[in-house]
Backbone as CSV, one residue per row, in Angstrom:
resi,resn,N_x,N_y,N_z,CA_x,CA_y,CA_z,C_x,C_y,C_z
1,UNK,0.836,-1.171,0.000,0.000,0.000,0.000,0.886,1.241,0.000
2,UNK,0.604,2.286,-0.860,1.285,3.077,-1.347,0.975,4.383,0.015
3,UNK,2.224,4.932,1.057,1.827,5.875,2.185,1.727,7.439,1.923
4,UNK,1.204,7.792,2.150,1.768,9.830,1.948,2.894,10.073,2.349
5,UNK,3.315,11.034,2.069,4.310,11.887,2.598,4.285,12.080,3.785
6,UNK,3.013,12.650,3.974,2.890,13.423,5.469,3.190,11.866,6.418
7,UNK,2.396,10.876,6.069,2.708,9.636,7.006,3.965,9.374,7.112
8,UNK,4.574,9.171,5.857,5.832,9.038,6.034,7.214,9.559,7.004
9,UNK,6.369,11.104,6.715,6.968,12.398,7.982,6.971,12.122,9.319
10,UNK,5.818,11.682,9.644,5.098,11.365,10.614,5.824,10.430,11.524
11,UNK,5.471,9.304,10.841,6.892,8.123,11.244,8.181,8.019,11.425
12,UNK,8.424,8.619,10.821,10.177,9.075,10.951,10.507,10.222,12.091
13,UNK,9.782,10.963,11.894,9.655,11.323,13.319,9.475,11.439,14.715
14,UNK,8.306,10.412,14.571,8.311,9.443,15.650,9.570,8.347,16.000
15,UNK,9.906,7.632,15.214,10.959,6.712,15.163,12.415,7.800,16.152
16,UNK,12.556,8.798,15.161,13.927,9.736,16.183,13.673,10.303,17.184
17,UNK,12.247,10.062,17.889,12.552,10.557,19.402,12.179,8.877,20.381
18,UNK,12.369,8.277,19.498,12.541,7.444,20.463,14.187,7.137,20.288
19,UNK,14.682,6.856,19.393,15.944,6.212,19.117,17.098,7.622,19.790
20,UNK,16.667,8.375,20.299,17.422,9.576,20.772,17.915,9.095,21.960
21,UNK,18.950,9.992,22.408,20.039,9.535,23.748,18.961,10.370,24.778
22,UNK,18.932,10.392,26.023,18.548,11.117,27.186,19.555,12.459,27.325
23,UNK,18.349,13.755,27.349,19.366,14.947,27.027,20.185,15.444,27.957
24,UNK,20.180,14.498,29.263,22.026,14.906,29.747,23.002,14.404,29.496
25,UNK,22.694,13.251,28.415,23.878,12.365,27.889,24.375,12.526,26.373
26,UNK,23.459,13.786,25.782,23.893,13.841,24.361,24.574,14.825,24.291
27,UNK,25.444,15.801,25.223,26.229,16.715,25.466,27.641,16.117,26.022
28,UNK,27.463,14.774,26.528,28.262,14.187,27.068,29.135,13.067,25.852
29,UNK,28.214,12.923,25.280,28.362,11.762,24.439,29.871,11.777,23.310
30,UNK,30.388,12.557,22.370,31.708,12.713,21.911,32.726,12.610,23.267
31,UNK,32.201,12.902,24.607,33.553,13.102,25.430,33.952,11.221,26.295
32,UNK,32.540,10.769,26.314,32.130,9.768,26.264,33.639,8.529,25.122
33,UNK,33.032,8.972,24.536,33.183,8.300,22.952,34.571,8.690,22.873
34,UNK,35.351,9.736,23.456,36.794,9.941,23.152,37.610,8.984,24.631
35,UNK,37.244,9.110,25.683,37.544,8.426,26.761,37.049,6.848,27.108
36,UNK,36.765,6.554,25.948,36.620,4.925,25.717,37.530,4.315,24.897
37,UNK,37.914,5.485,23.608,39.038,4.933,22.850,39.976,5.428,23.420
38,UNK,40.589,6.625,24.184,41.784,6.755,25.067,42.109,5.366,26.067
39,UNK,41.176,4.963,26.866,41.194,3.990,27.902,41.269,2.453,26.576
40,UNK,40.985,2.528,25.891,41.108,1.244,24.402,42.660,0.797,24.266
41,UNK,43.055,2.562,23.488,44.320,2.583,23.513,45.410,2.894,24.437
42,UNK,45.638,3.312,25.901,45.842,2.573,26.769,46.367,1.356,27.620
43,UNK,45.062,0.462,27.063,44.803,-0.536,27.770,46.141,-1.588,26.065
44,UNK,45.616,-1.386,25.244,46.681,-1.814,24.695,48.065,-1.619,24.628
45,UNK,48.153,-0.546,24.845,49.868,0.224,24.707,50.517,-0.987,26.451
46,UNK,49.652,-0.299,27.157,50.069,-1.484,28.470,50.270,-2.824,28.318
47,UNK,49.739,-3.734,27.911,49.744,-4.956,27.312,50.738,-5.293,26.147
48,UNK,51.368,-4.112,25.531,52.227,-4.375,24.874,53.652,-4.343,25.875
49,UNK,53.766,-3.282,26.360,54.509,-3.093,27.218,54.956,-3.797,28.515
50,UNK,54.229,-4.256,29.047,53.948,-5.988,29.964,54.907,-7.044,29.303
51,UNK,54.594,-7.182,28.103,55.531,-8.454,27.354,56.687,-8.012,27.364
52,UNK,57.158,-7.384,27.290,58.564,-6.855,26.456,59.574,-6.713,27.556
53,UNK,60.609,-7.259,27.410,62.071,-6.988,28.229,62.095,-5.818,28.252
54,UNK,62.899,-5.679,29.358,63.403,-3.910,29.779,64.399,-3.585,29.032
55,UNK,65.674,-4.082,28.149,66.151,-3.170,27.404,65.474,-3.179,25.936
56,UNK,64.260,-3.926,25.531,63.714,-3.277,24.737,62.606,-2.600,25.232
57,UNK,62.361,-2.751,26.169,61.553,-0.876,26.815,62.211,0.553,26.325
58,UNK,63.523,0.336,26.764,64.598,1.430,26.653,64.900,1.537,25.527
59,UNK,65.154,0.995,24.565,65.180,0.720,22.954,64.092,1.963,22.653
60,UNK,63.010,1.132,22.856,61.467,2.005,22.660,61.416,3.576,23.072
61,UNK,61.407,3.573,24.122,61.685,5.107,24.857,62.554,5.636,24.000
62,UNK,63.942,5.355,23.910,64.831,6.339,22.453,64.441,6.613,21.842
63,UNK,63.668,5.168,20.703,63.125,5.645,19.417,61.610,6.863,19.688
64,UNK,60.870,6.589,20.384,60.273,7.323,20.799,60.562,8.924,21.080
65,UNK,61.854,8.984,21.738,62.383,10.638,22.120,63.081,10.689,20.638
66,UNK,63.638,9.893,19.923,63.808,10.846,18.553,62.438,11.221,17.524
67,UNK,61.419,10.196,17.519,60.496,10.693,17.184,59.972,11.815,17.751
68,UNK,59.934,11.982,18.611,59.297,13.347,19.223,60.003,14.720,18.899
69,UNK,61.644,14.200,18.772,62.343,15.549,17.987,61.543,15.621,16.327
70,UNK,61.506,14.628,15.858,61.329,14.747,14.398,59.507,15.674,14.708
71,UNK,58.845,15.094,15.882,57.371,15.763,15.796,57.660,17.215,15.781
72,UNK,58.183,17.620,16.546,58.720,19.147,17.260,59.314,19.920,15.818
73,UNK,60.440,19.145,14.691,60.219,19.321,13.556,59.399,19.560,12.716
74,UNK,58.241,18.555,12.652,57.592,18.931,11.835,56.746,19.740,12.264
75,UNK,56.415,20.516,13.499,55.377,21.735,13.903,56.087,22.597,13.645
76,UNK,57.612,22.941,13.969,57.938,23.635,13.630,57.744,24.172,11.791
77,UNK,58.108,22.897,10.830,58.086,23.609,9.732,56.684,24.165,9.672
78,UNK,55.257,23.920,9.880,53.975,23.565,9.742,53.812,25.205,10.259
79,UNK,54.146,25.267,11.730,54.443,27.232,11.844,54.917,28.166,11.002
80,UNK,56.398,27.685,10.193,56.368,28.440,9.253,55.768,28.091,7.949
81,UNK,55.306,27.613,7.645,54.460,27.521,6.396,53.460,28.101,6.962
82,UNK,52.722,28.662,8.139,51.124,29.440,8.256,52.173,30.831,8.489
83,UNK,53.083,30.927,8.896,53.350,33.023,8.480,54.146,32.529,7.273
84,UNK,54.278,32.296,6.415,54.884,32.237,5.017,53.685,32.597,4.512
85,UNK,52.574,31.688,4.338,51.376,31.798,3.746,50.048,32.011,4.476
86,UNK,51.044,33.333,5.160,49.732,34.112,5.988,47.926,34.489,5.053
87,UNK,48.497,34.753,4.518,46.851,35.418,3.028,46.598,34.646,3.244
88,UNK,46.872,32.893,2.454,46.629,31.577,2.241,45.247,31.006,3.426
89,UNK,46.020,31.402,4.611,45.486,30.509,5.609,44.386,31.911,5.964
90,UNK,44.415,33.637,5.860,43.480,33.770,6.220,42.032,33.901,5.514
91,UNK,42.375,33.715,3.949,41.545,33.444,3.199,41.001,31.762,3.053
92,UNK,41.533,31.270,3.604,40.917,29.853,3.663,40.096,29.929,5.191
93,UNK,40.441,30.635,6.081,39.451,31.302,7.305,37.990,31.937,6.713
94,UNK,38.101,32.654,5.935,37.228,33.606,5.451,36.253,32.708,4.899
95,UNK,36.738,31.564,3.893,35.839,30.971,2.940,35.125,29.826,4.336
96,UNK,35.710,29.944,5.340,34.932,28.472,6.217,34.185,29.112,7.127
97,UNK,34.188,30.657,7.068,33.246,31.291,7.948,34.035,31.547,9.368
98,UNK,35.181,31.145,9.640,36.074,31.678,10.995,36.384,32.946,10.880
99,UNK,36.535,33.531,9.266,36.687,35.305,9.863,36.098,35.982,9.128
100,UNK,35.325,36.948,9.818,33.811,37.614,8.838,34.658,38.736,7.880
101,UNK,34.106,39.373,7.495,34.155,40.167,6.169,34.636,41.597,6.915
102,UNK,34.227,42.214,8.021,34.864,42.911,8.775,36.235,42.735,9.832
103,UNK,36.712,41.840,9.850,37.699,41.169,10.615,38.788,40.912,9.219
104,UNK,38.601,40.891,8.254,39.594,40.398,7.279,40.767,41.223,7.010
105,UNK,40.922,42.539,6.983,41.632,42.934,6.627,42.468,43.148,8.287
106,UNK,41.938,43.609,9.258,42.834,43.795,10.459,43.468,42.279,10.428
107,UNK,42.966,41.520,10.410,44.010,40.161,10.660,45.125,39.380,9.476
108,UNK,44.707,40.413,8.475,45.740,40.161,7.612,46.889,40.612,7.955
109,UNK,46.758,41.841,8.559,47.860,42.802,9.505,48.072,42.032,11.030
110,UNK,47.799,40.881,11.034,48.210,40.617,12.563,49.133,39.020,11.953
111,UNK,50.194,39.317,11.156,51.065,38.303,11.003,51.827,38.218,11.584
112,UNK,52.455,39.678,12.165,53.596,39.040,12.888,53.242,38.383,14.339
113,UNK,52.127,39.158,14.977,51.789,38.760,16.136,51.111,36.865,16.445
114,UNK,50.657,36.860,15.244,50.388,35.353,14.914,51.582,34.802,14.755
115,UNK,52.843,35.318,14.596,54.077,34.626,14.222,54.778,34.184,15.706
116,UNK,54.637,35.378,16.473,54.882,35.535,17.856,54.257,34.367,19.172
117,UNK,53.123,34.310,18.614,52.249,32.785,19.638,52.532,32.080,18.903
118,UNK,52.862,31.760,17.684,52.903,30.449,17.032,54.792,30.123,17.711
119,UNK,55.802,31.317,17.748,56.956,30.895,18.187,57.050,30.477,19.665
120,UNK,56.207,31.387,20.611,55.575,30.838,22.422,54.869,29.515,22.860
121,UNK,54.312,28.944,21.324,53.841,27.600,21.744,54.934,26.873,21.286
122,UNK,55.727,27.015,20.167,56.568,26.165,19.940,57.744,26.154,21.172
123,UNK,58.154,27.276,21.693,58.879,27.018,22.812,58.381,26.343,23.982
124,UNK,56.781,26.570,24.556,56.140,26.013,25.791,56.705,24.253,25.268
125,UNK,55.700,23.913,24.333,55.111,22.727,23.974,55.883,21.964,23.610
126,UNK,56.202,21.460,21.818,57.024,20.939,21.477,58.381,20.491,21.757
127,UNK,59.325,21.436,22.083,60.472,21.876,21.949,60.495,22.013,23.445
128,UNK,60.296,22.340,23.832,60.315,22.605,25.410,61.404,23.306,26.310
129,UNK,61.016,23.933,27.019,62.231,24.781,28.059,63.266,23.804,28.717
130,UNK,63.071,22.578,28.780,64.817,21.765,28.471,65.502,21.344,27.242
131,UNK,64.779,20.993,26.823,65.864,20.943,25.251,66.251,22.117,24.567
132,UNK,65.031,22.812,25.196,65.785,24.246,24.661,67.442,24.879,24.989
133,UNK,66.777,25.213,26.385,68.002,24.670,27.407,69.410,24.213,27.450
134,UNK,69.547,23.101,26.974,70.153,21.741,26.620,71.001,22.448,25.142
135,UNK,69.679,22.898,24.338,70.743,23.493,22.704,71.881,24.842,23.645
136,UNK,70.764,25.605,24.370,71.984,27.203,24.695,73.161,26.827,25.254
137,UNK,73.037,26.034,25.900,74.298,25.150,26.947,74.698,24.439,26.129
138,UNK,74.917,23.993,25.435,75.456,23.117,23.684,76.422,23.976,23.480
139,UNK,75.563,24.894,22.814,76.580,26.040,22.029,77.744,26.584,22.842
140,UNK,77.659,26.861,24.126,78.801,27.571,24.810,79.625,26.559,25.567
141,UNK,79.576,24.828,25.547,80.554,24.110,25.633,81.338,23.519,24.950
């Protein structure tokens, strides 16, 4: 039997308030959903780590701290490629709706200062105030 539209409407609408989460849990739900696969992966990284002899623990940990130089690398280049191709990135802002049509031109003029937090996180974060450290004390021994 052939239904209307409107029935059709009807039903489907009905159907999504039942199949809906309870609304103190659908605000919750991505944070939910990220702290199940954190505790996932975790729970595996541990279990890998359980098996394994201690000097290939230490093996691991190295390769690990040179990867983390090479990460710190590649943010670094990734910083300068966004003030290289300051326009680039604030016209690709503009077209996604992050910077309105009155905001465009003052923040085209705020490169260097964008250059300035992008160099304060790379020192906090990546790179960090001991390895930093570690290079100034390099140079003068």
């Amino acid at each position: 039997m052939i239904q209307d539209a409107h029935d059709i409407d009807a039903q489907s609408a009905d159907q999504a308030k039942t199949q809906r989460a309870p609304w103190w849990l659908r605000g919750w739900m991505p944070w939910l959903l990220c702290a199940i696969g954190l505790l996932a992966i975790a729970t595996l990284v541990a279990s890998v780590l359980i098996r394994l002899a201690p000097a290939q623990v230490l093996e691991l940990m190295a390769w690990f701290r040179n990867a983390s130089r090479l990460g710190a690398i590649g943010q670094t280049l990734v910083c300068i490629w966004i003030v290289a191709r300051w326009r680039r990135v604030v016209a690709w802002g503009r077209r996604r709706g992050f910077v309105s049509k009155a905001e465009h031109r003052e923040i085209l003029l705020m490169r260097w200062r964008a250059a300035g937090f992008l160099a304060l996180y790379l020192i906090a974060l990546p790179i960090g105030p001991g390895n930093l450290g570690r290079a100034v004390l390099g140079w003068f021994n």
